[in-house]
Structures are given as structure tokens and as C-alpha cells.
mmCIF file of the C-alpha atoms, coordinates in Angstrom:
data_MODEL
# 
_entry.id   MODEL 
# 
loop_
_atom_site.group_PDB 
_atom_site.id 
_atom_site.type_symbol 
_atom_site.label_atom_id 
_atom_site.label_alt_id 
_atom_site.label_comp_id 
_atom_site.label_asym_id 
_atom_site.label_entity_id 
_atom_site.label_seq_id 
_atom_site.pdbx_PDB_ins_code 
_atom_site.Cartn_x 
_atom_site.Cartn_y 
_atom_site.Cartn_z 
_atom_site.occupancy 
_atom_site.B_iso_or_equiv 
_atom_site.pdbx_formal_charge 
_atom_site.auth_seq_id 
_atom_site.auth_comp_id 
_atom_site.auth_asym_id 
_atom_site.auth_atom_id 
_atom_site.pdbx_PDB_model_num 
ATOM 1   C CA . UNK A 1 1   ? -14.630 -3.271  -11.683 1.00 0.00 ? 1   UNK A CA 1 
ATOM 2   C CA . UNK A 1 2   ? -12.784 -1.501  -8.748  1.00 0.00 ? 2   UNK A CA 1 
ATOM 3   C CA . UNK A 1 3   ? -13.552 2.132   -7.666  1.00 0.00 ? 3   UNK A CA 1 
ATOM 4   C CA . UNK A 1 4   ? -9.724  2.483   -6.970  1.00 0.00 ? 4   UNK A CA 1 
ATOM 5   C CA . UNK A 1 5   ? -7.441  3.535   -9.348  1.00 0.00 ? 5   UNK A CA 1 
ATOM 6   C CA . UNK A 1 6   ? -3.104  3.287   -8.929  1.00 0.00 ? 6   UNK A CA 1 
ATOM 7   C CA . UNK A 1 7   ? -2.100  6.285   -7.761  1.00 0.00 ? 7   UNK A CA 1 
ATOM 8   C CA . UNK A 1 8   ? 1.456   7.896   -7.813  1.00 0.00 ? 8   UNK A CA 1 
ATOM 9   C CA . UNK A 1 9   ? 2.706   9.497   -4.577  1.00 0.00 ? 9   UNK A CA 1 
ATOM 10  C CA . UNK A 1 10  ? 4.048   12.847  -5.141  1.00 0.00 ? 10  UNK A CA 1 
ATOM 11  C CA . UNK A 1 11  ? 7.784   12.885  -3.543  1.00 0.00 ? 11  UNK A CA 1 
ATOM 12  C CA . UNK A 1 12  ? 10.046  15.803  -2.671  1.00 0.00 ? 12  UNK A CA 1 
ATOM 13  C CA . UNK A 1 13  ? 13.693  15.802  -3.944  1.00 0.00 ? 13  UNK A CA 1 
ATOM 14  C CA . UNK A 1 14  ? 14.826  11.974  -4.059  1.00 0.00 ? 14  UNK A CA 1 
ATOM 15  C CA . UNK A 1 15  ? 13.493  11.598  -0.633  1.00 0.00 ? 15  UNK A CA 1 
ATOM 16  C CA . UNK A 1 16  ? 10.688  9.394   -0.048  1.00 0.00 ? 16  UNK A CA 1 
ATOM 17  C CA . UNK A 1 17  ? 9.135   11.695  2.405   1.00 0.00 ? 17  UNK A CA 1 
ATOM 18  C CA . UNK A 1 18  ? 4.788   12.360  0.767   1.00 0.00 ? 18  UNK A CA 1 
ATOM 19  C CA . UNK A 1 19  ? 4.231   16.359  0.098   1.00 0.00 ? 19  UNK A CA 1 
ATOM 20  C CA . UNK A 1 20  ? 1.071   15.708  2.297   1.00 0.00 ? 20  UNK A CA 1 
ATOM 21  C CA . UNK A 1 21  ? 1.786   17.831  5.400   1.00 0.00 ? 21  UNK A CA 1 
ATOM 22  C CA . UNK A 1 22  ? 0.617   16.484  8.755   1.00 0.00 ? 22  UNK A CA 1 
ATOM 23  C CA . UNK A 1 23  ? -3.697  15.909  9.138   1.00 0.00 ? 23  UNK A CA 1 
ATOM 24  C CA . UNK A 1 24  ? -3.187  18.452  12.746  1.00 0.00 ? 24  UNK A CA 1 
ATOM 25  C CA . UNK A 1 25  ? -0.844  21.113  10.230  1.00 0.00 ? 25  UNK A CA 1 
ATOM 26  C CA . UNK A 1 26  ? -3.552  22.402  8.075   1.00 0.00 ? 26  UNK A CA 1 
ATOM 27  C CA . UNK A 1 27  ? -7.216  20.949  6.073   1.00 0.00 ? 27  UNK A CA 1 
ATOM 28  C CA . UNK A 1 28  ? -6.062  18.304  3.334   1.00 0.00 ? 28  UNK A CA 1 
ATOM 29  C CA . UNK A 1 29  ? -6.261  19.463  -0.071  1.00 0.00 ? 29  UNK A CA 1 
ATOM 30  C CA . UNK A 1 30  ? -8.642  17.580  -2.165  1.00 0.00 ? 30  UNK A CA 1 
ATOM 31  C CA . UNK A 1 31  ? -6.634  15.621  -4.274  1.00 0.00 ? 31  UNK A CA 1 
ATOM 32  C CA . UNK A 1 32  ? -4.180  14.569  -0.934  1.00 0.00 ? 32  UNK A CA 1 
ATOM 33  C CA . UNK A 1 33  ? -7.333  13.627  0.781   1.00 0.00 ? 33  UNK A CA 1 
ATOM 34  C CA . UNK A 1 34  ? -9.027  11.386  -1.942  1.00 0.00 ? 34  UNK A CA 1 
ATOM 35  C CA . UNK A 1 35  ? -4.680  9.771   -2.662  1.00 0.00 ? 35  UNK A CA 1 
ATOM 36  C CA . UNK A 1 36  ? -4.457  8.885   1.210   1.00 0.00 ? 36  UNK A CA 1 
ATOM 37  C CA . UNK A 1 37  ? -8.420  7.880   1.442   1.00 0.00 ? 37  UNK A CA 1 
ATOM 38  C CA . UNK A 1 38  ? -7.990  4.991   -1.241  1.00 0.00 ? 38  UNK A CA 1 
ATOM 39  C CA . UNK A 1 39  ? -4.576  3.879   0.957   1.00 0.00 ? 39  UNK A CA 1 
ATOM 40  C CA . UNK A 1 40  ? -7.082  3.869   4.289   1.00 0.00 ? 40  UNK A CA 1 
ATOM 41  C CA . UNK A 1 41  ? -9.683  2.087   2.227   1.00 0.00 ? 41  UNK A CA 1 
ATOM 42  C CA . UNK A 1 42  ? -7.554  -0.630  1.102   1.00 0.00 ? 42  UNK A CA 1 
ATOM 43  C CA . UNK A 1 43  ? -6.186  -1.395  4.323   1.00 0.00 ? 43  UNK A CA 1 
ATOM 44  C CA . UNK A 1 44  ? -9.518  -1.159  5.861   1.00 0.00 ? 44  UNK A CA 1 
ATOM 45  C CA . UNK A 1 45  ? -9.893  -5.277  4.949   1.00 0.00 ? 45  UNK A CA 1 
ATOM 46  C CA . UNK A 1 46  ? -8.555  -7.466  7.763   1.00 0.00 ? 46  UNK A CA 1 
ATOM 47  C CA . UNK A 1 47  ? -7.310  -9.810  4.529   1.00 0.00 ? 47  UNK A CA 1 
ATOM 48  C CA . UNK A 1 48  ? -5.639  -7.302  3.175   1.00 0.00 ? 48  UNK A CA 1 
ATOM 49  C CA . UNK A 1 49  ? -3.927  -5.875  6.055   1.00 0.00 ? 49  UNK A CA 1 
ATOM 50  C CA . UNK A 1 50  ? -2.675  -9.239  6.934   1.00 0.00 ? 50  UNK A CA 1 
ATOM 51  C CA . UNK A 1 51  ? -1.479  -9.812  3.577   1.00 0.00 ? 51  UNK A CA 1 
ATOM 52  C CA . UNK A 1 52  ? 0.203   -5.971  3.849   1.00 0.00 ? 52  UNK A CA 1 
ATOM 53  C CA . UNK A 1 53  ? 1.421   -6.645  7.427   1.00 0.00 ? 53  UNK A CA 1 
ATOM 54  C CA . UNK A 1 54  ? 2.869   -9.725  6.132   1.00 0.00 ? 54  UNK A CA 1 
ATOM 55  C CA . UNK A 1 55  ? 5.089   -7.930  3.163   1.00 0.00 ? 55  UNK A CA 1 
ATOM 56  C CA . UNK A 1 56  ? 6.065   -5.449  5.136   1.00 0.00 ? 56  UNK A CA 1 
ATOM 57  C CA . UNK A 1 57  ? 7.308   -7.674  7.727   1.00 0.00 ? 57  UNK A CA 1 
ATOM 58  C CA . UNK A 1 58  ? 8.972   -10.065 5.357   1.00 0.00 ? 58  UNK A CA 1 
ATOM 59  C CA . UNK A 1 59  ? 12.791  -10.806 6.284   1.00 0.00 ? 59  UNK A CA 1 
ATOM 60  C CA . UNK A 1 60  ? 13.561  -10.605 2.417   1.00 0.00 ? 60  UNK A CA 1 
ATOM 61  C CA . UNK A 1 61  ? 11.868  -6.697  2.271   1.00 0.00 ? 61  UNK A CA 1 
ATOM 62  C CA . UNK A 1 62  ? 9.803   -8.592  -0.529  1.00 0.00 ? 62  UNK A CA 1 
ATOM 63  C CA . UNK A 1 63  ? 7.409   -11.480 -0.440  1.00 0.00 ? 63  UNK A CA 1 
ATOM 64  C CA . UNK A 1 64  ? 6.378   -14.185 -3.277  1.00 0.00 ? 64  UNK A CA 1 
ATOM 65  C CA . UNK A 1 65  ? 3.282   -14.386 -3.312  1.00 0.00 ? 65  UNK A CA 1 
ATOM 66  C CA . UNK A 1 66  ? 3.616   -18.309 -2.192  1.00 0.00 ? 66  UNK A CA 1 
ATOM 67  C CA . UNK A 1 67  ? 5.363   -17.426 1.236   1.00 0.00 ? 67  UNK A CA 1 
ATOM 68  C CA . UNK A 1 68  ? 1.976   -15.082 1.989   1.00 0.00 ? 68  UNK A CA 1 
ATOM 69  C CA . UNK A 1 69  ? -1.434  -16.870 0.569   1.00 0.00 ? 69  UNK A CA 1 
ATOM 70  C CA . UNK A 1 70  ? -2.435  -18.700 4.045   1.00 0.00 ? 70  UNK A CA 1 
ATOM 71  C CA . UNK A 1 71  ? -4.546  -15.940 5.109   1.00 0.00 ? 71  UNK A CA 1 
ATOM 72  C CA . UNK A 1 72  ? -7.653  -18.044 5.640   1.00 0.00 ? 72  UNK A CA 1 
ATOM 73  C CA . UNK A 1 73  ? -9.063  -17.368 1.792   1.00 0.00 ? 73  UNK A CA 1 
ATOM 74  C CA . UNK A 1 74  ? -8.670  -19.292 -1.197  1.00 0.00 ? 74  UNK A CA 1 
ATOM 75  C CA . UNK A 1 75  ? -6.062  -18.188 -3.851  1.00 0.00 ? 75  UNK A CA 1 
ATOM 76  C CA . UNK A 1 76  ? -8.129  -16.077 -6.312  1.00 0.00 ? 76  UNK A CA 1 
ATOM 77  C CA . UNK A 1 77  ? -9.226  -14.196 -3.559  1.00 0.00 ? 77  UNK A CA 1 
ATOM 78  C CA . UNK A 1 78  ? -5.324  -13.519 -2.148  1.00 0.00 ? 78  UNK A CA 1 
ATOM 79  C CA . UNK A 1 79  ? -4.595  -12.090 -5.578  1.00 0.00 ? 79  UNK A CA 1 
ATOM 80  C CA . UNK A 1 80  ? -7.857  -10.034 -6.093  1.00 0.00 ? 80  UNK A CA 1 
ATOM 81  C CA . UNK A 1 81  ? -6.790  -8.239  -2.133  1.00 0.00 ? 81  UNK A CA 1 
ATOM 82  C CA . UNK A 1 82  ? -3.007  -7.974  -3.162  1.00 0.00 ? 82  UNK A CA 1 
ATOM 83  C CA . UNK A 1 83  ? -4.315  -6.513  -6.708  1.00 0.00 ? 83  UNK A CA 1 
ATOM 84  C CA . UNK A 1 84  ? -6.312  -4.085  -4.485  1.00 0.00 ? 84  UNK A CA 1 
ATOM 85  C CA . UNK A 1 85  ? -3.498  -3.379  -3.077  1.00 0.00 ? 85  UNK A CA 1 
ATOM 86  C CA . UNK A 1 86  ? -1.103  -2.515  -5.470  1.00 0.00 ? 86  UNK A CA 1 
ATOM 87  C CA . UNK A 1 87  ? -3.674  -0.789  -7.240  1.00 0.00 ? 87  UNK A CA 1 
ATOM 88  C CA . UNK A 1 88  ? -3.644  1.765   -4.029  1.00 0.00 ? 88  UNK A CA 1 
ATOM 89  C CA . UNK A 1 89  ? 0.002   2.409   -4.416  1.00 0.00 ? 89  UNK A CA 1 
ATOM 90  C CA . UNK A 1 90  ? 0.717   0.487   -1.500  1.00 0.00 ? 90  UNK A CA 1 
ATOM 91  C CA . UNK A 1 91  ? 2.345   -2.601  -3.143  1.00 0.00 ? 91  UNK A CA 1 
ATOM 92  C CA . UNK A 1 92  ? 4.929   -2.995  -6.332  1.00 0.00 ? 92  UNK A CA 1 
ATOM 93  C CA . UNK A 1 93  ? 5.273   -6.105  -8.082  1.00 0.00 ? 93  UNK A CA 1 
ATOM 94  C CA . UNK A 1 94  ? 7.331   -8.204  -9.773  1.00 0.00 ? 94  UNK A CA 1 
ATOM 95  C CA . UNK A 1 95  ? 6.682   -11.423 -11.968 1.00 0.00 ? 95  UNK A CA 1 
ATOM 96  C CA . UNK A 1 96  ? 9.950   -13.995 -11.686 1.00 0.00 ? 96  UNK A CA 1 
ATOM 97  C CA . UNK A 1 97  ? 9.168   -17.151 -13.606 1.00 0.00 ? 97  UNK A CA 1 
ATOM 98  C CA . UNK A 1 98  ? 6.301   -18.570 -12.360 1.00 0.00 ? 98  UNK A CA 1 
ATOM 99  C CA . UNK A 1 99  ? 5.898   -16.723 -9.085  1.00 0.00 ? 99  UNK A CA 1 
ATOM 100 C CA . UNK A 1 100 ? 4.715   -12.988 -8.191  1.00 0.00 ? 100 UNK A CA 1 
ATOM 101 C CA . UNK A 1 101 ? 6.643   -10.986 -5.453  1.00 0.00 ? 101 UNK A CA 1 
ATOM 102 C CA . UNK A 1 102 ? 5.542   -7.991  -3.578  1.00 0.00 ? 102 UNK A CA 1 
ATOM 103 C CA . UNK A 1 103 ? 6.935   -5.347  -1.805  1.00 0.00 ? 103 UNK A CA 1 
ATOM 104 C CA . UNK A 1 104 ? 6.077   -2.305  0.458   1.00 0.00 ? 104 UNK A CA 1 
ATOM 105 C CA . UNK A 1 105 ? 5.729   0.837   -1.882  1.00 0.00 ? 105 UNK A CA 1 
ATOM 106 C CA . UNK A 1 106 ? 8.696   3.085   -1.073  1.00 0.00 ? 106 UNK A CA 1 
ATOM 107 C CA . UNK A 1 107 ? 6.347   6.011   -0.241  1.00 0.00 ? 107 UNK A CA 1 
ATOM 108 C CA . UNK A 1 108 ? 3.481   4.091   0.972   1.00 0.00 ? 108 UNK A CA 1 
ATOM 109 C CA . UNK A 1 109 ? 4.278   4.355   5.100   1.00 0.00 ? 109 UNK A CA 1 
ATOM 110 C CA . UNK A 1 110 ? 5.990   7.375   4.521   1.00 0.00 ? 110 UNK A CA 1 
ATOM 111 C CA . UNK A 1 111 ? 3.182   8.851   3.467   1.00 0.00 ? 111 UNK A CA 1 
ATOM 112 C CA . UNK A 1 112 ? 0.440   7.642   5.888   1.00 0.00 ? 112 UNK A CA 1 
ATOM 113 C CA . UNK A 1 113 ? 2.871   8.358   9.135   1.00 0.00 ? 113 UNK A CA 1 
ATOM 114 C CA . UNK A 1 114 ? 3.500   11.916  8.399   1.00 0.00 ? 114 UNK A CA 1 
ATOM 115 C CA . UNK A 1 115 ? -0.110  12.195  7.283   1.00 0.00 ? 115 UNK A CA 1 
ATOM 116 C CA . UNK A 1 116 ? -0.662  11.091  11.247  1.00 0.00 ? 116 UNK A CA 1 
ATOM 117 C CA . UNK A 1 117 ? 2.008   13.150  12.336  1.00 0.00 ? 117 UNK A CA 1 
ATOM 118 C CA . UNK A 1 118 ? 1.135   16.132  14.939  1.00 0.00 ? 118 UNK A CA 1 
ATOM 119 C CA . UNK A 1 119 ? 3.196   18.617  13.413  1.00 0.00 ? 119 UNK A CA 1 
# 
């Protein structure tokens, strides 16, 4: 049983762009801090930052999950780290057929750069 949950990135007006202001703007309210915490924590694995990294960096903008598994783990373990992350918000999924494919959440980076952000 996993201590993270899916969470849903709050966005302003259509834009993709977190309401979490910048860490240097002002203290994090609870709720931002525990929401960008579980991001951290799942990319805190060095599987499942290479398995992120890869996505991410996928020509396509999406990955089946076939084109990504040779991370040095065996396949039940690739799914449990790209459930992880998708379960952070960090990851959507679709099934086609047979195969799984994965993309970048469309607030996930947004969020954790401007969290970063002097501002």
C-alpha cells in the first residue's frame, strides 16, 4: 500500500502555470507543501527519475511503456515506479491495445520550476 495518493494540480485560467508561488516569495501553505513534497518524493528514486527523464525526453512527447523498461530492473518493478509516478501527478496514461503509454503531466514541471523560482 503506497503512502502517496494522485493529486490534482490546482491551475490558473487555462494556463498550466501551479498557484504555488515561488519557495523564496513567501512560507508554503500546507496543503502546497505536502502536493509538491509527494512530486520531490517520487522523483527522489534514481529508477524513477530515469524512467521520468526518459518520458519527458521522448521525441513522441509520450512513451510506451516498451520504448522505456531497460532501466536496469525487471518489468514488475518498471510498472510499480511508473505507477508511483502517475500516482504523484507527474505522469498520465493511456492503455492502446496491448501497450501502456506515458506522458509528462501538463502541470507537473510547471509546477516544480516556479516552485524553485526566486521570485
Amino acid at each position: 500500500m503506497s503512502n502517496l495518493e494522485t493529486l490534482e494540480l490546482p491551475l490558473i485560467a487555462g494556463d498550466v502555470t501551479p498557484c504555488c508561488p515561488p519557495v523564496t516569495s513567501a512560507a508554503l501553505s500546507e496543503a502546497d507543501s505536502v502536493r509538491m513534497a509527494t512530486m520531490f518524493k517520487a522523483l527522489a528514486d534514481p529508477v524513477r527519475l530515469r524512467l521520468f527523464s526518459r518520458i519527458a525526453s521522448h521525441p513522441a512527447g509520450e512513451a510506451c511503456v516498451c520504448d522505456i523498461q531497460d532501466v536496469g530492473v525487471s518489468q514488475p518493478t518498471v510498472s510499480h515506479h511508473l505507477k508511483k509516478l502517475r500516482d504523484a501527478g507527474l505522469l498520465t496514461s493511456e492503455r492502446r491495445g496491448t501497450w501502456v503509454y506515458y506522458r509528462v503531466g501538463p502541470a507537473a514541471l510547471p509546477a516544480m520550476a516556479r516552485l524553485l523560482t526566486t521570485g
